[in-house]
N, C-alpha and C positions, 0 to 999 in steps of 0.2 A: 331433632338430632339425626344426624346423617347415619345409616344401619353399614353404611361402606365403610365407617371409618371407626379405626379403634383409638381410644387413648389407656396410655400406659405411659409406665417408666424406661428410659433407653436403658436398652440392657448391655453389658460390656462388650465389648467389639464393635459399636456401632456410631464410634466417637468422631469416627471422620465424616460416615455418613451427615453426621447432624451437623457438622462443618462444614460438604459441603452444601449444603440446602443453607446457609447462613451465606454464605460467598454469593449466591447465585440468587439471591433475593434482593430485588433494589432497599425494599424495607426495613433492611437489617442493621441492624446498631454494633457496635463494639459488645457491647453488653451480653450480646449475645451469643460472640464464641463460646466455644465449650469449655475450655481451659482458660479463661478469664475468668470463671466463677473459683479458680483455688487462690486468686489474689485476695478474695473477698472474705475468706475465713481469717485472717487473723485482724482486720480492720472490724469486723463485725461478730468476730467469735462465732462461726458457725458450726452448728454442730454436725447439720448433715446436707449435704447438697441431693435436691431430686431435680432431675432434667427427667420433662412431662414432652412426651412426644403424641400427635396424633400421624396415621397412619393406614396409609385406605392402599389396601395389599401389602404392596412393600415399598410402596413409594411414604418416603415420610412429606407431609400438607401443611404441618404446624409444629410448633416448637413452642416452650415455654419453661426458661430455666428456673428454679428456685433456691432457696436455702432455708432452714430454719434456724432460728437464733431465737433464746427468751422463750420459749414456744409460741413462738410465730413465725409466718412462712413471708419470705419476700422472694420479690418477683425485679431484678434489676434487668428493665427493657421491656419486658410483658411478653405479651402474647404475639408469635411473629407467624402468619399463616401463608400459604401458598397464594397468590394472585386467584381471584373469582372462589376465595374457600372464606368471604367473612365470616360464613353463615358457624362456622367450629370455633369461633372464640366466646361466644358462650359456651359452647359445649365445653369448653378449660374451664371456664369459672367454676360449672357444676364439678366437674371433677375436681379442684381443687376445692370447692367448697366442703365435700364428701369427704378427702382426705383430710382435710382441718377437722372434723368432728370427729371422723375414726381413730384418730391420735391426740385428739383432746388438746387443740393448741387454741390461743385465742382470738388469732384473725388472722387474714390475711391482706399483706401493701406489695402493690405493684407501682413502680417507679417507670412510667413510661419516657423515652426518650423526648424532654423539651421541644425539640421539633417535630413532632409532630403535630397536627393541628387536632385542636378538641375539638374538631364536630368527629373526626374520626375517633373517639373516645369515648363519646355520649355512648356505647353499649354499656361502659362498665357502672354507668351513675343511674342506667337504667333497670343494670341487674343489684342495686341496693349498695353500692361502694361511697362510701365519701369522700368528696374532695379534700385536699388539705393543700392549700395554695401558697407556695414562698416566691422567691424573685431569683432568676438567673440573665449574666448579661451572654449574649449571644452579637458576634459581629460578623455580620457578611462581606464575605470577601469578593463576594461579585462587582463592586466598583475597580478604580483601576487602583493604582499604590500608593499615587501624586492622591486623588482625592481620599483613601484611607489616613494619608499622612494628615492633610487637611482637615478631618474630623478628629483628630485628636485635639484633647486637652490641651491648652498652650501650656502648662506646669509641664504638663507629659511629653511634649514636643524639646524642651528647655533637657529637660532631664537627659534625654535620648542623645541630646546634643552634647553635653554634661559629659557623658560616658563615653563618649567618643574620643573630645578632647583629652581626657580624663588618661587616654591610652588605654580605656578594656576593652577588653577583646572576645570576641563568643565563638564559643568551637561546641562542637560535637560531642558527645563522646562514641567511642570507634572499638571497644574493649570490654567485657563484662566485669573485669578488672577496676572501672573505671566507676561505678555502682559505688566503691567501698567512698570514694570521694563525696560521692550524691550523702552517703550515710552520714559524713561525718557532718557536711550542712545539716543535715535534718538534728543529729543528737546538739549542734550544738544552738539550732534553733529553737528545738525541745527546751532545752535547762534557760535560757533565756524567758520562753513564757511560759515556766511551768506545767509545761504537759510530758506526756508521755511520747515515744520514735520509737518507730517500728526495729528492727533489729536487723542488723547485716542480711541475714537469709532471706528477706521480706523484698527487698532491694532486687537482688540475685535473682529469685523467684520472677521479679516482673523481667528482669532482661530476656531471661531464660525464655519465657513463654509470650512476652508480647514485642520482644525486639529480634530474636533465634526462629522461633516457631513461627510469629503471625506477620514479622515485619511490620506490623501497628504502632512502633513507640519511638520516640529519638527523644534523646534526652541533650541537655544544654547546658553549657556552663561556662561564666563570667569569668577571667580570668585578667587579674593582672598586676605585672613584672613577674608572669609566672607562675603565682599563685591561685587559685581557682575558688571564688570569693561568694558564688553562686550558681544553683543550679534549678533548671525548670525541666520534668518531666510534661510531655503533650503527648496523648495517644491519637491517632490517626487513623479512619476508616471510614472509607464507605461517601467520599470529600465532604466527612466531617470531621474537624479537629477538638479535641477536648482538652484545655487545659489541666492535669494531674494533680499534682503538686509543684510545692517552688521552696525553695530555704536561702538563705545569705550571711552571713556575717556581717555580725551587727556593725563594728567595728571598719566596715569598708561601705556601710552603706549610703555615705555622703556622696560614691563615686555613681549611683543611681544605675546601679548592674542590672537589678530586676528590668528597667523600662527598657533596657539594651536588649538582652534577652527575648524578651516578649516581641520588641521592632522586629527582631532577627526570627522570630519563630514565624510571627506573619507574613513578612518578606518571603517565605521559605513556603511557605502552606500559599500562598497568591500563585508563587512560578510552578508551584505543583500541579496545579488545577483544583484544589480546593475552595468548597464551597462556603464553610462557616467553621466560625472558631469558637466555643465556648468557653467562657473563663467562669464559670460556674456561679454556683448560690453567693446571694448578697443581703446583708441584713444592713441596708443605708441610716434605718430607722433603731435600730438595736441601742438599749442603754448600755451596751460594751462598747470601750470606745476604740478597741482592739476590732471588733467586727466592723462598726463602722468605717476607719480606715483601710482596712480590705476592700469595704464596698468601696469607696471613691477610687482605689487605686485602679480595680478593675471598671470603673463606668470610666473611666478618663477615656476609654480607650476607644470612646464615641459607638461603643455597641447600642443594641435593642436591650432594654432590661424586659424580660419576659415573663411571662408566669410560669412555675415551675410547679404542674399539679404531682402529688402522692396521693394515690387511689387507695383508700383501706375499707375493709369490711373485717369486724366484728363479728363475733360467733352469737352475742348474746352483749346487752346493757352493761351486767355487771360484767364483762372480761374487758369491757372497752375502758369501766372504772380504775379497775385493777390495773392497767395496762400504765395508763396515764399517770397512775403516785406510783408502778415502779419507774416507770420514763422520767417523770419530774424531779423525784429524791436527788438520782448522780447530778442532775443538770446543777440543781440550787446547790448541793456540795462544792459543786466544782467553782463554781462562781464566786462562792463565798468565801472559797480554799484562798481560791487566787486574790481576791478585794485582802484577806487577812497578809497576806503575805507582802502585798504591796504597803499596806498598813506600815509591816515591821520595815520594813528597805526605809520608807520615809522617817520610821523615827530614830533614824539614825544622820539625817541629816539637819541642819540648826535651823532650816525652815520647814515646815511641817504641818500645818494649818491647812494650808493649800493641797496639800495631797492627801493625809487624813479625811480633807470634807469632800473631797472626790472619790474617795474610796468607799464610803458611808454611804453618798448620796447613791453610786451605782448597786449596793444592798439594797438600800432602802426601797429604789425604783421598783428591785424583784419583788419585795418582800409584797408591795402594794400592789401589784397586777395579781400575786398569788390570792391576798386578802380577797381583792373585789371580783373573783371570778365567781362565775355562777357554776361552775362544774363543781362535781361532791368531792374528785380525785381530790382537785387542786385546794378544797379547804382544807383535805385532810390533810396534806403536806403542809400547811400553813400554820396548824395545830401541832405538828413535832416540830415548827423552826425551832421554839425554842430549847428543844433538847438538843440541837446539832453542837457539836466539839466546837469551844475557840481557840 
């Protein structure tokens, strides 16, 4: 451990400071602003944000923001240090290691930005973290627009074309004002698949602080004879592009506004000078068949599908137990919430066979992966299925 350099918590007034050491680091992710961690409290229920700084005099060398939720501490973006300072990103881990035991939580997950390459990551599977491996597609935009347009999907190409003819149109939005629209996609995409949307001030909050403060976000929406039929928020930094979120109306969705959108976001990020576009996590493989279409919609779009590692360490065996049947319980509720409900919509129509045994069969799928797992969590949750409400 380096005797020059202290770690601690940023203490108030020091909020630009650590901004800008994030600006002025090629390394640095979105994730990493300072005030992109208050977007994070209401999607993950946080209960307290700690931004862990090291600090050799008064120069700040490393950064590393967190939050706790569930009592556990995550880590969106990881450890970001000064160039020639690798040697202090264990020194975070021990310090974060020490904080998790002195407040009793039960591990700690750092989500490092997908681009970065795992040999530069091997510290953290050295200092005892576990991998945890999903799929994200990532598209470089370093070819030229003609050969981008060329690696698309010919459905996605048709589509693109679709929407043109179509008469929709994509614009901007240019107003904070303009948010309450964004919301009203999202609520009525919510009641569509049975989930829950965030609430107007959620909305508000990301203009405010990442299209106002950071200039990081443009938001997009499909419009047409007027009406505004979709929308796709993409945050921007650092020439990388994230895709956010996206919603539409169901009821316009023959006119294929999402592929327009997305044409128009990459068009836009290409003349930028951006480098890659990520369209995020994909379960191609998933017995939902809701996740699955997500994935093909975003692999059409001729990206890299890549590994998407989640670093966690566990305080101890039994908190990783415990962690995993309260993780698993909401997941199998909600799945089973949604298969039931699909259930009732079908038996109101006069054929019913067909949708019924596809409803059953995506249970039953869960219910068998739960059965034959060898983990103790997951039998244990397979031992209350059958007390869950129908």
């Amino acid at each position: 451990m380096n005797d020059n350099v202290k770690f601690r918590e940023l203490k108030s007034g020091e909020e630009e400071e650590w901004d800008e050491f994030v600006f002025n680091n090629p390394n640095s992710r979105i994730f990493h602003l300072y005030h992109y961690q208050n977007l994070l409290k209401m999607p993950y229920k946080c209960q307290k944000f700690i931004h862990l700084v090291a600090k050799e005099g008064d120069e700040i060398v490393g950064i590393m923001p967190n939050y706790i939720a569930n009592r556990k501490m995550f880590s969106r973006g990881g450890i970001l240090v000064k160039e020639r300072y690798d040697d202090l990103k264990t020194d975070f881990l021990r310090f974060v290691e020490k904080y998790i035991r002195s407040h009793n939580l039960f591990a700690s997950f750092i989500y490092p930005d997908s681009t970065i390459p795992r040999e530069q990551l091997q510290f953290l599977r050295i200092y005892g973290y576990e991998e945890k491996i999903s799929k994200t597609v990532i598209l470089s935009l370093r070819p030229s627009l003609d050969e981008i347009w060329k690696n698309l999907n010919g459905k996605n190409r048709n589509a693109i074309r679709k929407a043109k003819k179509s008469g929709v149109k994509v614009v901007k939005a240019k107003r904070r004002e303009d948010m309450e629209d964004y919301y009203k996609l999202d609520v009525s995409a919510g009641k569509r698949k049975h989930r829950s949307f965030y609430p107007l001030s959620y909305y508000y909050d990301a203009w405010d602080i990442l299209k106002e403060h950071y200039h990081v976000m443009d938001v997009y929406f499909a419009e047409l004879d007027g009406k505004r039929i979709a929308g796709v928020r993409v945050n921007k930094f650092n020439k990388r592009a994230y895709y956010s979120s996206g919603h539409f109306l169901a009821e316009y969705g023959k006119y294929q506004p999402n592929n327009l959108i997305h044409w128009t976001i990459i068009s836009d990020l290409k003349e930028e000078g951006f480098e890659t576009y990520e369209l995020g996590l994909v379960g191609p493989d998933s017995p939902d068949p809701q996740v699955r279409g997500i994935a093909h919609f975003k692999m059409s779009w001729g990206g890299d599908v890549l590994d998407y590692v989640t670093y966690i360490k566990y305080k101890s065996l039994l908190s990783k137990e415990i962690d995993q049947v309260m993780t698993l319980i909401p997941i199998g509720l909600r799945i089973i919430k949604r298969n039931l409900l699909e259930i009732k919509k079908k038996l109101r129509l006069p054929k019913i066979k067909g949708g019924i045994k596809k409803c059953l069969n995506l249970s039953e799928s869960l219910i068998i992966q739960i059965s034959q797992s060898h983990s103790l969590s997951i039998r244990i949750l397979f031992l209350f299925l059958p007390l869950l409400p129908s």
